[in-house]
C-alpha positions in Angstrom: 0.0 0.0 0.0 1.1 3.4 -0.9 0.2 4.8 2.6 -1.1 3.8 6.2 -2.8 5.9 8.7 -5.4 5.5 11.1 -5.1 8.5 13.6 -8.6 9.5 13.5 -12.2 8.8 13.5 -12.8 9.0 9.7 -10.4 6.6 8.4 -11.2 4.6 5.5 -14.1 1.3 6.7 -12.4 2.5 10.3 -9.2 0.5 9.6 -7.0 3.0 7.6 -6.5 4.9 5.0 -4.4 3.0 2.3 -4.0 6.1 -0.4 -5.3 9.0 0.5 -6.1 10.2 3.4 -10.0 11.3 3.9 -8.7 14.2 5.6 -7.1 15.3 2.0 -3.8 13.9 2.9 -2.0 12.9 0.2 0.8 9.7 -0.4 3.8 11.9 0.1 2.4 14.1 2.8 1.4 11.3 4.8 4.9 9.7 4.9 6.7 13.2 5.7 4.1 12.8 8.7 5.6 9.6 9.5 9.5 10.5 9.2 8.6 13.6 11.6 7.5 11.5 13.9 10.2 9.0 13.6 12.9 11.9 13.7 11.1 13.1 17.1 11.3 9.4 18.6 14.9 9.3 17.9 15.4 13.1 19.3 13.3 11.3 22.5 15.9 8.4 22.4 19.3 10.2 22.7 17.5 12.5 25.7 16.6 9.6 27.1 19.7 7.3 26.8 22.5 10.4 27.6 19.9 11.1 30.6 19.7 15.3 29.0 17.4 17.7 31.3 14.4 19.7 29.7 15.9 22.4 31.9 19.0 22.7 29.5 17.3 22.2 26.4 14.3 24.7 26.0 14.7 25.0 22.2 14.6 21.5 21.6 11.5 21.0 24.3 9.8 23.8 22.0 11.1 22.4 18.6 9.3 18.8 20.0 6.1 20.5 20.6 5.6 21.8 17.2 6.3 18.6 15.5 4.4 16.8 17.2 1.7 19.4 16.6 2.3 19.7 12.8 1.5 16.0 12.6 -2.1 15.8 14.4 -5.4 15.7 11.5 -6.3 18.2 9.4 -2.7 20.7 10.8 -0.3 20.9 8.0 -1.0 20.0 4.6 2.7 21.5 3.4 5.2 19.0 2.4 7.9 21.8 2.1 7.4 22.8 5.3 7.1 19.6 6.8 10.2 18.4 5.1 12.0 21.7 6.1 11.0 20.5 9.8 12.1 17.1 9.6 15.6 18.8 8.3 15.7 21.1 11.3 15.3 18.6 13.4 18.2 16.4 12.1 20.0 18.9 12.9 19.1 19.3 16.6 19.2 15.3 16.7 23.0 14.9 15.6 23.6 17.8 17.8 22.4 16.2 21.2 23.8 13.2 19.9 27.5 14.5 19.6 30.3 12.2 19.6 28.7 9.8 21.7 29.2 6.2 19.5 26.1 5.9 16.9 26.0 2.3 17.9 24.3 2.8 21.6 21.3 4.4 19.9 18.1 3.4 17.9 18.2 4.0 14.3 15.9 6.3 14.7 18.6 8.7 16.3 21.5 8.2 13.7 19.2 7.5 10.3 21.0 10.0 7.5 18.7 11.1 4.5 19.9 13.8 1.8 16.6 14.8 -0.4 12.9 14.2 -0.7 13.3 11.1 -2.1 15.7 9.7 0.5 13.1 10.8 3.2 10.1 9.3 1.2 12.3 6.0 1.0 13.3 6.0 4.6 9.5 6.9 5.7 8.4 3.6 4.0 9.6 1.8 6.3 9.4 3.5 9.5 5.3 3.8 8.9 3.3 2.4 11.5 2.7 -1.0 9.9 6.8 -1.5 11.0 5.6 -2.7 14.2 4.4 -5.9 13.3 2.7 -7.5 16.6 -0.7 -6.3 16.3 -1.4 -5.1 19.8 2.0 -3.5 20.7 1.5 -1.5 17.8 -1.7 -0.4 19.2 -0.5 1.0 21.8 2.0 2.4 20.6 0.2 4.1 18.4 -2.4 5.1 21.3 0.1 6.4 23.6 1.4 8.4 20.1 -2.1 9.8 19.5 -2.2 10.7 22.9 1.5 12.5 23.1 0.3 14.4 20.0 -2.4 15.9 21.5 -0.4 16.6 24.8 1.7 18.3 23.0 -0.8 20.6 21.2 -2.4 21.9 24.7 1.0 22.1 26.2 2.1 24.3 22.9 -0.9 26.4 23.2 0.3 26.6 27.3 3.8 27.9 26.0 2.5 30.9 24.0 0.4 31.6 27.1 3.8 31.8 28.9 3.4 28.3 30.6 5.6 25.0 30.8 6.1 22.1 33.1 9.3 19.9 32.4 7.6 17.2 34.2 5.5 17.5 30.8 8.7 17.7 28.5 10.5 14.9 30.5 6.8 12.5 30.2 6.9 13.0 26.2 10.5 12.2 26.0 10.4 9.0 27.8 7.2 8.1 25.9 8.3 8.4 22.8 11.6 6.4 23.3 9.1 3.4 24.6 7.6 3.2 21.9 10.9 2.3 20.1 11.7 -0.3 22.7 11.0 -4.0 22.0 11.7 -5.2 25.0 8.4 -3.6 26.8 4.9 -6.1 27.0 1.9 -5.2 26.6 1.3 -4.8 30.6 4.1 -2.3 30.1 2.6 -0.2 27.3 -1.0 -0.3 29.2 0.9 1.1 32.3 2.5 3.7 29.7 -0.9 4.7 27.7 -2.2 5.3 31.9 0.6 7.6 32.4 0.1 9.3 29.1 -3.7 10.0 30.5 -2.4 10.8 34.0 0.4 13.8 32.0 -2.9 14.9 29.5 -4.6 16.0 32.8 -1.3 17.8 34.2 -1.2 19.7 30.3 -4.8 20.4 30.6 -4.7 22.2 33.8 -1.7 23.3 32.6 -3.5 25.3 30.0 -6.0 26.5 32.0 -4.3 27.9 34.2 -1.8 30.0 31.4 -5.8 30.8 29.3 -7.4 32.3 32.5 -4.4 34.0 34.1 -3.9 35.7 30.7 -7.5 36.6 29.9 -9.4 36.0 33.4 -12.2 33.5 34.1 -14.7 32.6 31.3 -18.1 33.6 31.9 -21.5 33.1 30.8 -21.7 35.0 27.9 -24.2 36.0 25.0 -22.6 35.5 21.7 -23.2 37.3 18.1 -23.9 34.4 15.1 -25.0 37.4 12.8 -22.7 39.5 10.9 -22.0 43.4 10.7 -21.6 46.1 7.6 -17.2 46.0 8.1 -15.0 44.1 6.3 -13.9 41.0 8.4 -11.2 38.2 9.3 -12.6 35.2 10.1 -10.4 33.4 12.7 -10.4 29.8 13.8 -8.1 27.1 15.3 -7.3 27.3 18.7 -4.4 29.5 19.9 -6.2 32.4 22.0 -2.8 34.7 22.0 -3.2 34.8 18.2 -6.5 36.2 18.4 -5.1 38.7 20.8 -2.5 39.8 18.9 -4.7 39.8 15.7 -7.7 41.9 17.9 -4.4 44.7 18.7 -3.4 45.3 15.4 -6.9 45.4 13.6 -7.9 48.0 16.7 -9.3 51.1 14.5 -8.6 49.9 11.4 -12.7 49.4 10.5 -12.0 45.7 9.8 -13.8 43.4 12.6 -12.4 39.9 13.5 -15.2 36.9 13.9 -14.3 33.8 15.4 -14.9 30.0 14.1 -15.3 26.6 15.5 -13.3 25.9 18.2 -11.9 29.9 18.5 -15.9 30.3 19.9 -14.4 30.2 23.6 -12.7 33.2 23.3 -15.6 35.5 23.6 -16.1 34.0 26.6 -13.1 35.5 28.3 -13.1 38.8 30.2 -9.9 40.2 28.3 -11.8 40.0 25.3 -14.9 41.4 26.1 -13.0 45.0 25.5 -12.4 44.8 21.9 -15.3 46.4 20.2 -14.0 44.8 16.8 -14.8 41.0 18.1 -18.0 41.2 16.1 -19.1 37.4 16.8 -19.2 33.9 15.8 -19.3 32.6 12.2 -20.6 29.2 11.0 -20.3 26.5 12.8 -18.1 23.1 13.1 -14.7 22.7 11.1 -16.4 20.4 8.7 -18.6 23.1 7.1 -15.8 25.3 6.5 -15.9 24.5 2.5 -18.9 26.7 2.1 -18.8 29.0 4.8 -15.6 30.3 3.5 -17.1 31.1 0.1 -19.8 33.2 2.4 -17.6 35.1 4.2 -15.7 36.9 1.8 -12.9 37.8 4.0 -9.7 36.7 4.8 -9.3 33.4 7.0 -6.3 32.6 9.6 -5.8 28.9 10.7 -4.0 29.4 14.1 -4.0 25.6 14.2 -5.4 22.5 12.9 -8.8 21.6 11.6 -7.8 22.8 7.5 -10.0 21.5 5.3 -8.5 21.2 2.0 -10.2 24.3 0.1 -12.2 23.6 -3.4 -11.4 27.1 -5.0 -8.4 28.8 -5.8 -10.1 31.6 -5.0 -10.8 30.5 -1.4 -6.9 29.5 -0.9 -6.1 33.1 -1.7 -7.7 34.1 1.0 -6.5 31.9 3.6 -3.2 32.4 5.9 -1.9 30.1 8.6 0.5 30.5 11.4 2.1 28.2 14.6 1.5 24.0 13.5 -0.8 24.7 10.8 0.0 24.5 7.2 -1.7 24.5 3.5 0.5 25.0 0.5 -0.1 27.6 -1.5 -1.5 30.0 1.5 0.3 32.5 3.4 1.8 31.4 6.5 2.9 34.2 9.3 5.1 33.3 11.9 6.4 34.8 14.7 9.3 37.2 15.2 12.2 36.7 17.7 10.1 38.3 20.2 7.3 36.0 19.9 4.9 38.6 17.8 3.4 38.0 14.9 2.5 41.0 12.0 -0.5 39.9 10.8 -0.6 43.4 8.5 -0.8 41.1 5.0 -4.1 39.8 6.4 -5.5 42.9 7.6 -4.8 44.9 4.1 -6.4 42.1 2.3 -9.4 42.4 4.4 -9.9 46.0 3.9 -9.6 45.4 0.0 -12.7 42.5 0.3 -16.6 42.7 0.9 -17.8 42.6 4.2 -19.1 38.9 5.2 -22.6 37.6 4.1 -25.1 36.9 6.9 -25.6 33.3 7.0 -27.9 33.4 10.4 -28.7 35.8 12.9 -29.1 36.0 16.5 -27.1 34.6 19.4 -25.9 31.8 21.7 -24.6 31.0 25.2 -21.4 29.9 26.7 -19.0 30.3 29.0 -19.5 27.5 31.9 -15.9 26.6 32.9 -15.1 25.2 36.1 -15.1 28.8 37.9 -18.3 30.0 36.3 -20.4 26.1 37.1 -18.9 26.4 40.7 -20.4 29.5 41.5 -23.6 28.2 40.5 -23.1 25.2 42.3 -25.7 25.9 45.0 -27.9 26.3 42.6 -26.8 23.2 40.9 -26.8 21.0 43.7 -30.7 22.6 45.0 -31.9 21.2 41.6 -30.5 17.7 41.6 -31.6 17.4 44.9 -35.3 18.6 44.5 -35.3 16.4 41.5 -36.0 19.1 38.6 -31.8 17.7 37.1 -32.4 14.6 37.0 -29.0 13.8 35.3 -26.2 15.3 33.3 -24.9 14.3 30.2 -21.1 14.8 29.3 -21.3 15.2 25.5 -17.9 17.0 24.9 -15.5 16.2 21.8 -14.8 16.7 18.6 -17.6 17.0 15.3 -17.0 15.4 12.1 -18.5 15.1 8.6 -20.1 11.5 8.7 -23.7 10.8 8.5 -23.7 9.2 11.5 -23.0 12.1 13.6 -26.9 13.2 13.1 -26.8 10.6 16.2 -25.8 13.6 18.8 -28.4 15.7 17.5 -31.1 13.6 17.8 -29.8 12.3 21.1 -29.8 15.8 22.7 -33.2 16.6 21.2 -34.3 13.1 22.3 -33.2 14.0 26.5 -35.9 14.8 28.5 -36.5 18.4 29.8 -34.9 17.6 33.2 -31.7 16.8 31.8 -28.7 18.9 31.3 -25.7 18.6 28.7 -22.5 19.6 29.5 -19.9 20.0 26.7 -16.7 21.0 25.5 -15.2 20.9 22.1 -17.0 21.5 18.3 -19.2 18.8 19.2 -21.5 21.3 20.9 -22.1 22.7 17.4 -24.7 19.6 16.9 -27.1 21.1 19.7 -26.0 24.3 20.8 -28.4 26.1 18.3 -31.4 24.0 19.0 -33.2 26.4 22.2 -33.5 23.3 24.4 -34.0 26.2 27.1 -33.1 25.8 30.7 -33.9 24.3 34.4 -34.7 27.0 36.9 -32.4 29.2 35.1 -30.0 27.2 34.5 -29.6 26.4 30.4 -29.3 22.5 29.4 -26.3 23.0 26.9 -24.1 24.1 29.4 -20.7 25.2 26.6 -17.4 25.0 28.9 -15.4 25.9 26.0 -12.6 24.8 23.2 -11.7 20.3 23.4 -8.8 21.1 25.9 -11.6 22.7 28.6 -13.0 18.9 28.6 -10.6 19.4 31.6 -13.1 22.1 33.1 -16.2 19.3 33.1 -13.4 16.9 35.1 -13.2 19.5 37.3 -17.0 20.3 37.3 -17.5 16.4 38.7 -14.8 16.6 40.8 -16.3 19.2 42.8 -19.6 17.8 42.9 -18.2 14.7 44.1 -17.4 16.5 47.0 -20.4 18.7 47.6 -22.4 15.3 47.7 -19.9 13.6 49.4 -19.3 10.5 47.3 -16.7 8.1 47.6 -16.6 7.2 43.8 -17.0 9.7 41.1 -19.2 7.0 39.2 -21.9 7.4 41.7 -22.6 11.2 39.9 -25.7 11.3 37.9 -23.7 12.0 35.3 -23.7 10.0 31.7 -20.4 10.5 29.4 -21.8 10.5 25.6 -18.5 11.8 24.2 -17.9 12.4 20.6 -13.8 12.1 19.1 -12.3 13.2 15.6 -8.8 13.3 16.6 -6.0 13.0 18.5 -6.3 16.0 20.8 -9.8 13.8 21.6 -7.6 10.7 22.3 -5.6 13.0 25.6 -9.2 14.0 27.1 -10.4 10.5 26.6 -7.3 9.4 28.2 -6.9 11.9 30.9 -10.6 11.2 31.9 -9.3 7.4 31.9 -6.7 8.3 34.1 -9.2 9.8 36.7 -11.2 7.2 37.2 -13.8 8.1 35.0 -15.5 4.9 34.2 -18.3 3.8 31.4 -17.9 6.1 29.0 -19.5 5.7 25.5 -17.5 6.8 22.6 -18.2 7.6 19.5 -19.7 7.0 16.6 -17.5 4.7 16.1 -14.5 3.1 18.6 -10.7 4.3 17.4 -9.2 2.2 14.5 -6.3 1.7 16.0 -7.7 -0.3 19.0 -6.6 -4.2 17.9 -9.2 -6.6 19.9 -7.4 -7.5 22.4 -6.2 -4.0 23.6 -10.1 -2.8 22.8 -10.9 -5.9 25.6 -8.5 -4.6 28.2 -9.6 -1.3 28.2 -13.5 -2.3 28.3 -12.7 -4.7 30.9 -11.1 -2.5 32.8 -13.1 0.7 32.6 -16.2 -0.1 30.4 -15.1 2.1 27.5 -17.9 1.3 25.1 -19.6 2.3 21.7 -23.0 3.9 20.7 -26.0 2.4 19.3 -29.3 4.0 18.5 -30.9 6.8 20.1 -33.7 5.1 21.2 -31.7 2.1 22.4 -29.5 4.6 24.5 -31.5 6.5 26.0 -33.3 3.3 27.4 -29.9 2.6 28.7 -28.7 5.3 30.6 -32.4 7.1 31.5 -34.6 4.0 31.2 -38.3 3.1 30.2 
């Protein structure tokens, strides 16, 4: 086969994608993928085996980051830029490496290519298909998934001004595992645990950077119509982009909208003061294809979630920055001091229309940890008189398949005196529908981008301890969680790693689960798929 991947929900019959990727990814891009990763396992292998400190390395702990990051679905299209990266890190490898005897490392640590076409070779054969026990390369590949999107929170944490080289040490021994031969399965379980238990360290992590920057989110009222000024449209992830992009379009008359996962943001206090955040536009990453056509303006990718654009014309107006990549777009990066000049985008806007209303009025958001807490007598009074009779966790990631009509018709299906509490662009299935509220208290309750997933951990932490349980599984609380990609495989394991038990994922289990590591992890904490509507809801609510 002319390519193998299986990193995220969508993959070809869920087993793989074999020559292109559904995503868009082509042959050649899909191998660079590979050899980054490969080149980042050997980088982890000579840290690991000459015992080097994170504390002495920053650049290579931050060069690791973005790798990793460029490599997660739907980030970087660009095979010059990807190749570039592989190059640059080489370099940093044979660096650490020194004089130190090529024979005491991996191959993946001493490997030499010269062009494209001695990377494409060497990629062939460092795929994932080179493991060739069926379960270890399961987990491997699941504590890989899971390393990619700790990475991505953790890079988002860095631009916020925030690293742990607990984090940075984790990822390094990780990665060199998953080179070792000599580990069992028992050992790569106890790894993939530890991968879950660091995901929840990189989530608070990021919370921590996201609210001491921009203050607590907070329930919020958010713009889905459009105004009369030229616009950017901004999506991804990375809130200090939007910052600095909100700065330098400050009186210019061009306003800045957000989309997908960049909803959040409006949710911030720090952002409530520039009067040029005009909104939201559209909805999930998937439908990207045509709203961009709507919109008119310029469009900056912060981070993944790039869908491969139809028209020329539509690439032209596209830019991308950080992890993110599409060839033929712009891509901005940052200057020695960390700033970005985002001025190419902003002239472009101001030479386009302004952005065609595709719906009007508003919606809701803002229920992180802090914000929920403060409610929480009033959360607990209504569990306890009966009128929330259970919450429903239905955080994660939305996707283009049919079969994801299932989590609209589930939350339209819950009765009135239950409450959804999600994170991620899954919310974008039922956070337009006016399912109303309980007592005052809304029934979509939005906690904000797929890393706040940490915030409704928190949420049931706390109630835990209001009601004094002794197991967080006695909660009336139902997990109905929805994954695309990788950053989906931390929070699944990080809620794993918590003690989170019974969760139902979907709609459909990860490819890259092999039976037998599929039956360890339902034995062990009930992991498990969705069915029907109907047949679900009998399950978790009853007759």
């Amino acid at each position: 086969m002319s390519m193998f991947c299986y990193q995220c929900q969508e993959t070809v019959r869920n087993s793989g994608c074999t020559v292109k990727g559904v995503c868009g990814k082509e042959e050649q891009t899909a191998k660079l993928q590979d050899l980054l990763i490969y080149t980042l396992k050997g980088i982890a292998n000579i840290v690991s085996l000459k015992e080097l400190s994170p504390t002495y390395i920053p650049e290579v702990n931050h060069a690791v980051l973005g790798g990793l990051f460029t490599t997660i679905t739907n980030a970087n299209f660009d095979d010059e830029a990807i190749s570039s990266k592989i190059k640059t890190l080489i370099s940093i490898r044979d660096s650490l490496r020194g004089d130190t005897p090529a024979e005491e490392f991996h191959d993946a640590a001493i490997f030499e290519v010269s062009s494209l076409e001695s990377m494409l070779q060497k990629a062939s054969s460092v795929g994932v298909l080179s493991t060739e026990n069926e379960d270890v390369r399961s987990l491997r590949e699941l504590v890989t998934y899971g390393i990619k999107g700790l990475a991505a929170y953790s890079h988002h944490a860095l631009h916020a001004g925030k690293e742990d080289e607990n984090i940075y040490s984790f990822i390094y021994r990780a990665l060199n595992s998953t080179l070792d031969d000599s580990l069992s399965v028992d050992d790569l379980v106890g790894l993939t645990m530890e991968t879950g238990q660091t995901g929840v360290t990189a989530m608070a992590l990021l919370d921590s950077a996201n609210t001491a920057m921009y203050g607590d989110p907070e329930i919020t009222e958010v713009n889905i119509g459009v105004r009369n000024n030229p616009g950017i449209l901004i999506s991804g992830h990375d809130l200090t982009d939007l910052e600095q992009l909100l700065e330098q379009t400050k009186g210019t008359g061009v306003d800045v909208y957000t989309h997908s996962e960049m909803l959040p943001a409006h949710y911030y206090p720090a952002f409530k003061k520039y009067d040029n955040l005009a909104g939201n536009y559209g909805g999930s990453w998937w439908n990207q294809v045509a709203e961009f056509e709507s919109f008119k303006g310029p469009i900056l990718f912060t981070t993944n979630c790039i869908v491969p654009p139809r028209s020329e014309e539509v690439r032209g107006r596209i830019f991308t920055t950080g992890a993110a990549g599409y060839p033929g777009c712009g891509h901005i990066v940052s200057g020695i001091d960390g700033k970005k000049d985002f001025s190419a985008v902003i002239e472009m806007a101001k030479s386009l229309d302004s952005p065609e209303g595709i719906e009007t009025g508003s919606i809701v958001g803002g229920f992180a940890h802090s914000q929920v807490v403060a409610l929480a007598d009033k959360v607990v009074e209504a569990v306890k008189s009966g009128a929330i009779k259970k919450f429903f966790v239905m955080a994660g990631c939305d996707g283009r398949l049919k079969s994801r009509e299932y989590y609209t018709e589930f939350a339209k299906a819950l009765p009135d005196d239950t409450v959804i509490l999600t994170a991620g662009c899954a919310k974008y299935r039922y956070n337009k529908l006016g399912l109303g509220d309980i007592g005052g208290i809304p029934r979509v309750l939005d906690a904000g981008q797929c890393n706040d997933s940490y915030s409704l951990a928190v949420i049931a932490m706390k109630l835990q301890e209001i009601f004094g349980l002794e197991d967080i599984n006695d909660l009336p609380i139902v997990y109905n969680i929805a994954w695309y990609e990788q950053k989906a495989v931390i929070v699944l394991l990080a809620l794993l790693s918590l003690g989170i038990k019974n969760i139902h994922l979907g709609p459909t289990l990860p490819g890259f689960l092999s039976p037998n590591v599929a039956k360890v992890i339902v034995e062990n904490f009930g992991l498990s798929g969705i069915g029907t509507v109907e047949d679900d809801l009998k399950l978790f609510i009853g007759n």
